[in-house]
N, C-alpha and C positions, 0 to 999 in steps of 0.2 A: 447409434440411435436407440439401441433395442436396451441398452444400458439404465437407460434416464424414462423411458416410457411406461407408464403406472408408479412411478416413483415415487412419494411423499417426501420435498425437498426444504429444506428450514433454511433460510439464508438471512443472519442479521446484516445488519448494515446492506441489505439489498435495496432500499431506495438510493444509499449512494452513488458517488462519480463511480465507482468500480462495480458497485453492487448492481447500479441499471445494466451496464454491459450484461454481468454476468446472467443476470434474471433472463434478459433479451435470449443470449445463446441457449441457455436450458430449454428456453421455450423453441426457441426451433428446433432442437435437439428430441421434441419431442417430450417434452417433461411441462403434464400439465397441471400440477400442482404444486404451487411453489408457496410459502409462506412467507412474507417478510410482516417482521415485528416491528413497527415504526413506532420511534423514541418517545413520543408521544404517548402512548398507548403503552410499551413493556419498556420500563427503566428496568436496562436488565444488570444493573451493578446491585440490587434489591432481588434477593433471592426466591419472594414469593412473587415474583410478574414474570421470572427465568420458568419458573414451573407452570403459572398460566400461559405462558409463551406455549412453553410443549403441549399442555392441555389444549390447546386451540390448532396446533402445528400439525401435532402428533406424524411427526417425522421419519423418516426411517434413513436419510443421510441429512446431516446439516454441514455446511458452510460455515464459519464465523469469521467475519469479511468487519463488523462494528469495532471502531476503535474510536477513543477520545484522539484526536491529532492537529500537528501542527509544525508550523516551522519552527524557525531555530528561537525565534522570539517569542512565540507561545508555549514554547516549552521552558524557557526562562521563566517566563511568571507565573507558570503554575504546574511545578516538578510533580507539587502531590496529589493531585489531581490525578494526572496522566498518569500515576503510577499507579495509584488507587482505584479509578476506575477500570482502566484497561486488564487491571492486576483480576478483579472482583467478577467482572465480567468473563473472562476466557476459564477462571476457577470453577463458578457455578455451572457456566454452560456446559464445559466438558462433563463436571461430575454428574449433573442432571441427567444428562445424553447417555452416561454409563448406568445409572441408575433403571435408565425406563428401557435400556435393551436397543438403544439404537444404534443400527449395523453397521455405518461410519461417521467418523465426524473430522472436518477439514479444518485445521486450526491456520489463518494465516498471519505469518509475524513479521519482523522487519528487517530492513537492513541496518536498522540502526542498535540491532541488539549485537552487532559485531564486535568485537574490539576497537578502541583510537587506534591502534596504527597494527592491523590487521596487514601481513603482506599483499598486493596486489599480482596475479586477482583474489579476490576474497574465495579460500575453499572453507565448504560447510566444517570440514573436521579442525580448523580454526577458532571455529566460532566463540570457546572457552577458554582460546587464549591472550584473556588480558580482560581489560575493565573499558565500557562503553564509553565515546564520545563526551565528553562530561553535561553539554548543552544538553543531551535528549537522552543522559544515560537510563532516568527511572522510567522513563517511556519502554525505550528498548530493553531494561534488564523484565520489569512487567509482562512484556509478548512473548519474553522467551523461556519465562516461566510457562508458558503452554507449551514448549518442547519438554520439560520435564516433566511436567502432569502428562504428556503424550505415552512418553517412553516408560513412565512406572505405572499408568494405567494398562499398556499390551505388558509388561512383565507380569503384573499381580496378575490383569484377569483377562490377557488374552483380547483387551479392549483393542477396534481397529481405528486407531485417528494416523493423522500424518500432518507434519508441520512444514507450511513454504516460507520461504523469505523471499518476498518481490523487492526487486530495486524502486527506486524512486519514481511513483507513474507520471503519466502526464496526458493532457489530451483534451477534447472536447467535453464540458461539464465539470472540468475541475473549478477547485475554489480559489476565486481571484479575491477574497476579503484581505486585504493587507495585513489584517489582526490573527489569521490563520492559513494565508496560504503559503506554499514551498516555492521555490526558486521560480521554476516557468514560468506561472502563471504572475504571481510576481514581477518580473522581467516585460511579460507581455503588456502587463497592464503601464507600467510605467513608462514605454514606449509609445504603446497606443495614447495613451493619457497624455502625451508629452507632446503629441504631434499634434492632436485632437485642440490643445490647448497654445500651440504655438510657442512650446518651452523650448529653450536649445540644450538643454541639458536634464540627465536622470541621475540621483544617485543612487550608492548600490553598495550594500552592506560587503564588511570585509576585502579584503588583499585583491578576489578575482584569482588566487593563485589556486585553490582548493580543486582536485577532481568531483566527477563525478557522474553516473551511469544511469540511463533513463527508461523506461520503459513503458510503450502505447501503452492506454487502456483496454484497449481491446485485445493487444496481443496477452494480456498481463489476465483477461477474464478466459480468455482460453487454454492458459497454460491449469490455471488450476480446476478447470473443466478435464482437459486428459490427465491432471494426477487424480482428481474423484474417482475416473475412470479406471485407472488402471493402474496406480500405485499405494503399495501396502506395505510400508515397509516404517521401520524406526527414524528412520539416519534424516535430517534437516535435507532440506530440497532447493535453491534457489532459481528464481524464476529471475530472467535478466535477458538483457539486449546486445550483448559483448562489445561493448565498447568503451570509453573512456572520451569525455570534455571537460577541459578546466571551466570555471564560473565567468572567466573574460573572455573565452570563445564561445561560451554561451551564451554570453551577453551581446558580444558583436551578430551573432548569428542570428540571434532574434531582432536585432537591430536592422541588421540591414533587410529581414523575412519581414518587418513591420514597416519597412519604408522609414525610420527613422535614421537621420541623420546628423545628430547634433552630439555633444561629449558625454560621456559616462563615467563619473564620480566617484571615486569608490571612498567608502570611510573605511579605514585600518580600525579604527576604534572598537568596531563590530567586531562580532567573533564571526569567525570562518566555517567554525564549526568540523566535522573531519578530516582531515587532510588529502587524502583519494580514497573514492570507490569505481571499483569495479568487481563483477561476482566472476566466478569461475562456473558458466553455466551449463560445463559436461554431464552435470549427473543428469539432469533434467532434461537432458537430449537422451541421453542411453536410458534410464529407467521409462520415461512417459513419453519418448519423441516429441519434446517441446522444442520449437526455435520463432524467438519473435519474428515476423516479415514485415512489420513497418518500418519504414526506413525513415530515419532522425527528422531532415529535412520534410520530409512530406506529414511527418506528423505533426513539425512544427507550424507548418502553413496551416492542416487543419485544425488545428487551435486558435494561432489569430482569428482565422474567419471566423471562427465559431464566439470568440470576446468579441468583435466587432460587430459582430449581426445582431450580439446581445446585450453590447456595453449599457445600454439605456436601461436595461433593466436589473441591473446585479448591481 
């Protein structure tokens, strides 16, 4: 608590699905100054609204939680986009932060800056060997260009940042837009949608054969609440739930969590996108004592309900 109390805290992408958690815990944590820049207001891929951001913030640890994002299909249609913003934004922010003296900064990145065929489970000292997923690669090669700005910023000058890799979140507040959401929310909506409407049938991009590793929202705001806390160090960090689901027992799962009952389609023609993930999330237990406690099922239930108490309005 005594951590975060008087703190001056910067958190972009803090009205988002991850960024409300996160804001929530600080503040009971005791941290009563939090900033969020709302896109509106600081386009921060524009280098003068980065520097108003801090003039209005004036920070002394930031978060950088804002990312352009998307599934596998919104990252198809707009590689440069996603590389370009995500790319502009984590460059300024960092250099800014080091520029005005600011005492940490939390840069967090993805699982999809790993390699395609990364061994499973994915270890951080991997992460350079090979070239990314091709679907999301200029996304993920973008975030992970903030592990290098990380690492040659504490070499030059002693700068303190630290970079996480979260698995794929999920949970109450995520984005059900078809045109940008990821698997779950995805899955939920065309279940619920499908009963709601009397369809006997959903379809569903790709084989179904693909892994893949999921992680609450809220266990995902508190892991990188104790590395703010308590880790200092160079070396990539991932934040994960240790497990492993293929996309057709994720499907089924959701299927039967939504009371749907009817067949599930899959098109081949779709891409699949990475073939397994799962993280290797020992560091992140021994450095920070992170370990998610939501359990899959239970998270997944809190999600339907939270799409269906709110279907009318998204």
């Amino acid at each position: 608590m005594s951590f975060w109390q008087g703190k001056r805290v910067m958190v972009t992408g803090g009205a988002g699905f991850l960024g409300r958690r996160l804001v929530a815990k600080l503040t009971q944590r005791g941290c009563q100054e939090v900033f969020v820049p709302r896109s509106r207001d600081y386009d921060l891929v524009r280098y003068p609204a980065v520097q108003r951001a801090y003039d209005d913030a004036r920070p002394e640890l930031v978060i950088h939680l804002a990312a352009v994002v998307g599934g596998i299909g919104a990252n198809q249609a707009q590689p440069g986009r996603f590389f370009y913003d995500n790319l502009m934004m984590g460059a300024q922010l960092m250099e800014e932060a080091r520029l005005r003296g600011v005492a940490k900064f939390v840069a967090i990145g993805t699982i999809c800056a790993y390699p395609k065929f990364t061994p499973v489970p994915f270890k951080e000292e991997d992460l350079w060997n090979g070239y990314p997923e091709e679907t999301n690669a200029p996304y993920g090669l973008a975030k992970k260009m903030l592990l290098v700005q990380s690492q040659a910023y504490r070499q030059q000058y002693g700068f303190d940042s630290i970079f996480l890799l979260p698995v794929n979140l999920y949970g109450p507040g995520d984005k059900f837009d078809p045109s940008t959401s990821h698997v779950i929310p995805a899955l939920i909506k065309k279940c619920c949608d499908a009963l709601a409407a009397g369809q006997d049938y959903i379809e569903v991009w790709g084989t179904g054969r693909p892994t893949r590793e999921f992680l609450y929202v809220d266990d995902a705001a508190e892991g990188i609440i104790l590395a703010s806390e308590r880790y200092d160090k160079s070396e990539p960090v991932n934040l994960g739930a240790d497990f492993e689901i293929s996309i057709k027992d994720l499907a089924q799962m959701i299927a039967r969590l939504s009371g749907f009952q009817g067949r599930i389609i899959w098109d081949p023609t779709k891409p699949d996108g990475q073939p397994r993930r799962r993280l290797d999330v020992s560091r992140a237990q021994a450095e920070f004592g992170f370990k998610a406690r939501t359990g899959f099922e239970e998270g997944l239930k809190a999600t339907i309900a939270w799409y269906r108490q709110q279907r009318g309005r998204l």
